[in-house]
C-alpha positions in Angstrom: 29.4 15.7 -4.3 27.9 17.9 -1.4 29.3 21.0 -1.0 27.9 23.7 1.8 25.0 21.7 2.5 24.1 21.2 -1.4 24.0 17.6 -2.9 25.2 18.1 -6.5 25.0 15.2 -9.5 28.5 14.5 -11.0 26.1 13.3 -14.2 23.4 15.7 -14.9 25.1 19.1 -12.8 21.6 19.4 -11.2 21.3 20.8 -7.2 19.5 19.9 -4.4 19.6 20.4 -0.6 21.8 17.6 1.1 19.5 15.7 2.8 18.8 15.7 6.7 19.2 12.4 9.3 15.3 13.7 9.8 14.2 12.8 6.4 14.8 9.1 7.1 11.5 7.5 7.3 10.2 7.4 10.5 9.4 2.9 10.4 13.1 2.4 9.7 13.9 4.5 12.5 16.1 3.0 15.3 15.6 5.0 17.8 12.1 3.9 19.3 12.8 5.3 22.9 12.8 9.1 21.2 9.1 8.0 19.9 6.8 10.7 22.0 3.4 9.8 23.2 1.5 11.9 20.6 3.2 9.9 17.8 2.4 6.6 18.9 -1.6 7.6 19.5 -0.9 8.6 15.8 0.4 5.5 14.7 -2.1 3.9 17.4 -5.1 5.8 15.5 -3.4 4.9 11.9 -4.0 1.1 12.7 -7.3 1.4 14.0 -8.7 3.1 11.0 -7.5 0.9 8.6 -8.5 -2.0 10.4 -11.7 -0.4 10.8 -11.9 0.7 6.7 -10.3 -2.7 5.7 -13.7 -4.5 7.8 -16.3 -2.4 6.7 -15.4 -2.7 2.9 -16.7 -5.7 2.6 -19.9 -5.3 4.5 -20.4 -2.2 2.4 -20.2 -3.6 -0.8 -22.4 -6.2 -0.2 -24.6 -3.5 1.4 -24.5 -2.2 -1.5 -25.9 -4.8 -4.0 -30.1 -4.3 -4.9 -31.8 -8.1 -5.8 -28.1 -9.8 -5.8 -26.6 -7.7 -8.6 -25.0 -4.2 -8.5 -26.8 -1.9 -10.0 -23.1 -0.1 -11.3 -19.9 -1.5 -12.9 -17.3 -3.0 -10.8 -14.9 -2.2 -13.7 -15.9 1.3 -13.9 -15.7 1.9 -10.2 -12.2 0.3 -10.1 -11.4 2.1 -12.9 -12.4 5.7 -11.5 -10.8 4.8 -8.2 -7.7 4.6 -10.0 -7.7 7.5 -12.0 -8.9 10.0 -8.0 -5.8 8.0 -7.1 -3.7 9.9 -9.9 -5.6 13.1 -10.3 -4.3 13.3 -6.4 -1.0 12.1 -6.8 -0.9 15.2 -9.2 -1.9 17.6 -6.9 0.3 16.7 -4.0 3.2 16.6 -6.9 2.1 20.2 -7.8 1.6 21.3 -4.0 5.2 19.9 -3.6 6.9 21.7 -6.1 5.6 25.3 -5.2 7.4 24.1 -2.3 10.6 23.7 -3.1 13.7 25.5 -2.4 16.1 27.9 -4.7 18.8 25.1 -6.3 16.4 22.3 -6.1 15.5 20.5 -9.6 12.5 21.4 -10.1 10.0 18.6 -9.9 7.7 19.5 -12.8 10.6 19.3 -15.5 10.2 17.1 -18.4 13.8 15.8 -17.7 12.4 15.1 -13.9 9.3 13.5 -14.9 10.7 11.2 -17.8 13.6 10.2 -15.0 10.4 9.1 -12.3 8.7 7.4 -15.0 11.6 5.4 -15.9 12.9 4.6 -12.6 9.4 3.4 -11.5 8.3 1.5 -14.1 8.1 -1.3 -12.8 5.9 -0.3 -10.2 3.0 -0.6 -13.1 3.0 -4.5 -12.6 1.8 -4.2 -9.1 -0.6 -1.5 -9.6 -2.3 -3.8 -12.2 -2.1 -6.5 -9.9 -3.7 -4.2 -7.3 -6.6 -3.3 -9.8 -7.3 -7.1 -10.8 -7.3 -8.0 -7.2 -10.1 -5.2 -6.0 -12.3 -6.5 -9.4 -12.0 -9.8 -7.8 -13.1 -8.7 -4.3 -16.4 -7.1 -6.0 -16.8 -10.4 -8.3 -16.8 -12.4 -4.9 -18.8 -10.2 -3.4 -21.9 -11.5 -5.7 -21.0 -15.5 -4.3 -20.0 -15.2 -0.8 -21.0 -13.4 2.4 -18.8 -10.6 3.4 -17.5 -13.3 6.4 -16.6 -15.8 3.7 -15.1 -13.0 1.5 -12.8 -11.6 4.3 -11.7 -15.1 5.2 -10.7 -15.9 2.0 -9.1 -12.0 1.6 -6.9 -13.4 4.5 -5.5 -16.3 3.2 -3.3 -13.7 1.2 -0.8 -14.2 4.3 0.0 -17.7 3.5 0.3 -17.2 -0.4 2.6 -14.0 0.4 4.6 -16.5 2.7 4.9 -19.2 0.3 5.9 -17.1 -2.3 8.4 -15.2 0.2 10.0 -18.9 0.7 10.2 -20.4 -2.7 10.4 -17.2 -5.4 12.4 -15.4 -3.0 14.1 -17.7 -1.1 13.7 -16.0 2.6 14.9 -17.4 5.7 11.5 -17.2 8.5 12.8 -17.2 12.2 11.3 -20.1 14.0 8.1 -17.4 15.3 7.1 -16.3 12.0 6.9 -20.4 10.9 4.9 -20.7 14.3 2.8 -17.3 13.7 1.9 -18.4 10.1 0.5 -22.2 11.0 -1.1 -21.4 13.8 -3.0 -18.4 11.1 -3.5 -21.8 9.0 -4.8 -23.5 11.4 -7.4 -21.2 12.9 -8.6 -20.1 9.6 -9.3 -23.8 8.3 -10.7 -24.5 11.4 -13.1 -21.2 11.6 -13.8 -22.1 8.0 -14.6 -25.7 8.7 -17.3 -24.4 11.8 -18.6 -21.7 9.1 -19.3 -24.8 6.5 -21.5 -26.4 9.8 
């Protein structure tokens, strides 16, 4: 029920400002001619960087093995990377809530908190998934070259296609089928020329 711009819960009685069309996420937005220039050298810059942090990972890694080995725990790293990753998540959720407006729920409730937990608790099975998958890319790093161990980082586009197809039954137009064999095909053959 929204009443004078306030969004009220016909369950729990608790108050927050109605939501604005601006709080729509700017990637699902349909309205691309609106975009101005200095938010597409954002997004422009956004992709760069990542491509550029995604590439050097890695050559850093391997960078930074001594005699082969690493001279730390990949667990332990993965493991403290994780727990930056929630120590920050706090913050921002404690930045957040000084920010919030008279009426709002406040975001540090227990009522709040249990309610997040609940609703995204399934979120833990990717996040493990995540973890396992950055233990592997250190564990690889002690066999491969960093080359060999981006290659085979990239065959997670077929697998995430496959699985798209048979687990969740989606439709591909006829350019994504095209796109994803001809990503097949260049990888096998730039992994058949790396074996030579």
């Amino acid at each position: 029920m929204q009443r004078n711009g306030v969004m009220e819960c016909t369950a729990c009685r608790s108050r927050l400002v109605a939501p604005s069309p601006r709080s729509v996420s700017r990637a699902y937005d349909k309205h691309h001619n609106k975009i101005t220039s200095k938010f597409r050298a954002l997004k422009f810059l956004l992709v760069v960087g990542d491509c550029m942090l995604v590439g050097l990972q890695p050559i850093l890694v391997f960078m930074s093995k001594v005699d082969g080995k690493f001279q730390f725990s990949p667990i332990s790293v993965n493991f403290l990377t994780e727990v930056a990753k929630v120590i920050f998540a706090i913050v921002m959720l404690i930045i957040q809530s000084r920010k919030q407006k008279v009426g709002e729920k406040p975001l540090l409730a227990r009522s709040t908190l249990i309610q997040a937990a609940r609703n995204n608790v399934l979120l833990a099975v990717p996040a493990l998934l995540y973890a396992i998958n950055n233990y592997l890319k250190f564990i690889m790093q002690l066999y491969f070259n960093p080359s060999t161990v981006k290659m085979l980082s990239n065959l997670k586009v077929l697998v995430i296609a496959v699985l798209l197809k048979f687990i969740m039954r989606r439709r591909f137009s006829v350019i994504q089928v095209r796109l994803t064999f001809k990503f097949c095909c260049s990888y096998f053959y730039s992994l058949v020329l790396f074996e030579d």
